[in-house]
C-alpha positions in Angstrom: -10.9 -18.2 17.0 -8.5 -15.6 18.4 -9.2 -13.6 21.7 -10.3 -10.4 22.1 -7.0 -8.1 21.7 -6.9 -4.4 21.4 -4.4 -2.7 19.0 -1.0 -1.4 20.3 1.6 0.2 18.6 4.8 -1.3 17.6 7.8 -1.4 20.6 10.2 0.6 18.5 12.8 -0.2 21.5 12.7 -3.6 21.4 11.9 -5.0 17.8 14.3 -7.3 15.3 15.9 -5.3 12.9 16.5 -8.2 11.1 13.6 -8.8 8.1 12.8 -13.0 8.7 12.0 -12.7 5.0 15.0 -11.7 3.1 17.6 -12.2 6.4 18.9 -8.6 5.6 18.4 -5.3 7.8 15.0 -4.4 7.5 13.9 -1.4 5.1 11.2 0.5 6.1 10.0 -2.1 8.2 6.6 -2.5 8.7 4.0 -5.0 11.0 0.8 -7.3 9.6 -2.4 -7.3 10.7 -4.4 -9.9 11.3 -7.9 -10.8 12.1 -9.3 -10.0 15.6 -12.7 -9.8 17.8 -14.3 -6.5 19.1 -16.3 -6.9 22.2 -19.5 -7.6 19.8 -17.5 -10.5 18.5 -17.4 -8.0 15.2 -14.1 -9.1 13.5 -11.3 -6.1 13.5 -8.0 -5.6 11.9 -5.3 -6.3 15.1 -1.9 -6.1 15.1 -0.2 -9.2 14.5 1.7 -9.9 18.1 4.6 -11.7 15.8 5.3 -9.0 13.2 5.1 -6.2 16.2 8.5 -7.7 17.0 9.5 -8.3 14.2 8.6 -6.4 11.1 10.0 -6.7 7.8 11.0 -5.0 4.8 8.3 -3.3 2.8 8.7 -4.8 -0.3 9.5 -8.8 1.3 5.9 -7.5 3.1 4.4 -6.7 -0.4 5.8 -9.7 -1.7 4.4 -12.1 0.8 1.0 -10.7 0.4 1.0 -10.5 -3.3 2.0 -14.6 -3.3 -1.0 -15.0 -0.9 -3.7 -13.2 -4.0 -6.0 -15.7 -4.1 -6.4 -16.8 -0.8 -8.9 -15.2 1.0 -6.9 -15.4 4.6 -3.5 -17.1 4.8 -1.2 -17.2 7.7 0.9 -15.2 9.3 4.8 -15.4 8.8 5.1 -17.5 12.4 1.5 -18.9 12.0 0.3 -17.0 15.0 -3.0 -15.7 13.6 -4.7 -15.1 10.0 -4.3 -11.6 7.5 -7.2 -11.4 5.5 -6.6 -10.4 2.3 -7.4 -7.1 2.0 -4.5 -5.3 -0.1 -2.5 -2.4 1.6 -4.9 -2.9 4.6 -3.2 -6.0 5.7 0.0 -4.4 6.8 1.2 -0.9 7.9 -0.5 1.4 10.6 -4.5 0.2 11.0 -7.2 2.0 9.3 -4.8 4.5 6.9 -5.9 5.7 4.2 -4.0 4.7 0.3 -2.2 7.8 0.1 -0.5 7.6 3.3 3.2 5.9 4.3 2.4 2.6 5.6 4.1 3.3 9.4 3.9 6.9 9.7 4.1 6.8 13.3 6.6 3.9 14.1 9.2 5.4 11.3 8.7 9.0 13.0 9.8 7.5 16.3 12.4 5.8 15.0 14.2 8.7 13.5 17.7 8.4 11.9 17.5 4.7 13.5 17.8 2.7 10.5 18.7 2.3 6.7 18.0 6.1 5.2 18.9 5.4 1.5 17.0 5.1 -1.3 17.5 1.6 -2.4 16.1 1.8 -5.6 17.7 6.0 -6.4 20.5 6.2 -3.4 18.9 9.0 -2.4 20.2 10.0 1.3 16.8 10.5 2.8 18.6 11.5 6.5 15.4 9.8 8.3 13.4 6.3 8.0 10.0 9.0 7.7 11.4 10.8 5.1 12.6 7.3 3.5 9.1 6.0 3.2 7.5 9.3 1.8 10.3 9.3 -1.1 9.7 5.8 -2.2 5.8 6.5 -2.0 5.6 9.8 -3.6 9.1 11.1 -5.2 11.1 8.4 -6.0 11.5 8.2 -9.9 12.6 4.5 -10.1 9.5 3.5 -8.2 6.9 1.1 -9.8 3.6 3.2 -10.4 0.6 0.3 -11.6 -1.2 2.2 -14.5 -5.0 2.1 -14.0 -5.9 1.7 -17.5 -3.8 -1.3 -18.7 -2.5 -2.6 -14.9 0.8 -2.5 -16.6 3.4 -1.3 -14.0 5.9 1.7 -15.0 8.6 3.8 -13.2 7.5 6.7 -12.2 10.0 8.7 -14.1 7.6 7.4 -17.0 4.3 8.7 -16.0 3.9 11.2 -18.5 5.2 9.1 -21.5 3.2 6.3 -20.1 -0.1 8.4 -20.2 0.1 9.7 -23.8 -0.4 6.0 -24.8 -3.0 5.2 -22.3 -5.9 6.6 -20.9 -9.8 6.4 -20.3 -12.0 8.1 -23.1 -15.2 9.6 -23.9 -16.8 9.0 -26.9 -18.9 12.5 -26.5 -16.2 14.6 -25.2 -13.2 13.1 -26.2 -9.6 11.8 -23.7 -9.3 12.4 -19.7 -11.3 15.6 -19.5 -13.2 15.9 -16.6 -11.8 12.6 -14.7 -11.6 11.7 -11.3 -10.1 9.3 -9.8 -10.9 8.3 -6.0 -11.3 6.0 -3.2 -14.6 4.5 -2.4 -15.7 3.6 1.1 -14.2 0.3 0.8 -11.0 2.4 -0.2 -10.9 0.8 -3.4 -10.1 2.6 -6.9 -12.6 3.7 -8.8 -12.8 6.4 -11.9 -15.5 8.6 -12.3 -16.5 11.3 -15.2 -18.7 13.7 -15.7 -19.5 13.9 -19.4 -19.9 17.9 -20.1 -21.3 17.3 -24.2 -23.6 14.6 -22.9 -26.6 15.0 -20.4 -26.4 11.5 -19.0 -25.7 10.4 -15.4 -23.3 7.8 -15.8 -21.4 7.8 -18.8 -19.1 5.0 -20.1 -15.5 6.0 -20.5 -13.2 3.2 -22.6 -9.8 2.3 -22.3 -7.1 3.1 -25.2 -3.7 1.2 -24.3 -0.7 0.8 -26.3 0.9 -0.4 -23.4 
């Protein structure tokens, strides 16, 4: 059982910038985080002391975690302490939200201190911020996971992509009136409100040619 440890933020003057995954310069680094105690002995996401000096790419970090799917805690990359696995939650800055970078504040501080290009475009992003906010939200050549048919797609091909797959109503017809959110658990969910039929929860299908 680990010890009682309260979240600190990344030494951004002292870390490897060498990912121990893929032996390159890091991109986008980023730290895990494992399992930890509260003083209630509630468990609580902590940052892992190992990955705080040395993070790693973002993608070797997706990687690792998406080989680990269906364990329900694995090890850290030194064996230090246990991630559970929680998705996006098990690495990046604690308690963000989907929709956010996964360091915002460690790749603000860090500034024009590290790789700045587009791996994937060779965009010149100028900072390791701005870097991680193109390959989340504006980067065409990054992989977007459709919701309908979990097939994955560049995100130059979104709108192709969606003229062959989408949720339906069979009242009121395709993707009218179609949210889609995060729950409390921040997990994706869909919901519609059906305006030809009075009903509180209506059933949408799925139409893929994907």
């Amino acid at each position: 059982m680990q010890n009682i440890i309260t979240p600190i933020s990344p030494p951004i003057d002292s870390y490897n910038d060498i990912c121990v995954i893929c032996y390159n310069k890091s991109v986008s680094p980023v730290t895990l985080n494992s399992c930890g105690l509260d003083n209630n002995n509630n468990i609580k996401p902590i940052k892992c002391a190992y990955s705080l000096k040395n993070p790693t790419c973002l993608t070797c970090t997706r990687k690792y975690i998406k080989s680990k799917y269906y364990n329900y805690k694995y090890n850290c990359l030194a064996g230090c302490c246990k991630i559970k696995n929680k998705g996006f939650l098990a690495y990046g800055e604690l308690n963000r939200s989907p929709d956010d970078v996964a360091e915002p504040r460690m790749w603000k501080e860090m500034g024009s201190n590290g790789i700045t290009k587009c791996y994937r475009c060779d965009e010149e992003c100028n900072t390791v911020l701005d870097l991680g906010i193109h390959i989340k939200k504006k980067c065409k050549l990054t992989k977007i996971k459709c919701f309908v048919c979990s097939e994955y797609y560049n995100r130059s091909e979104e709108k192709e992509h969606q003229k062959n797959c989408y949720f339906y109503c069979r009242w009121c017809g395709p993707t009218k009136n179609i949210t889609i959110y995060f729950d409390k658990n921040k997990k994706k969910k869909i919901r519609h409100n059906c305006l030809e039929n009075n009903i509180k929860k209506s059933i949408l299908n799925k139409h893929s040619n994907a």
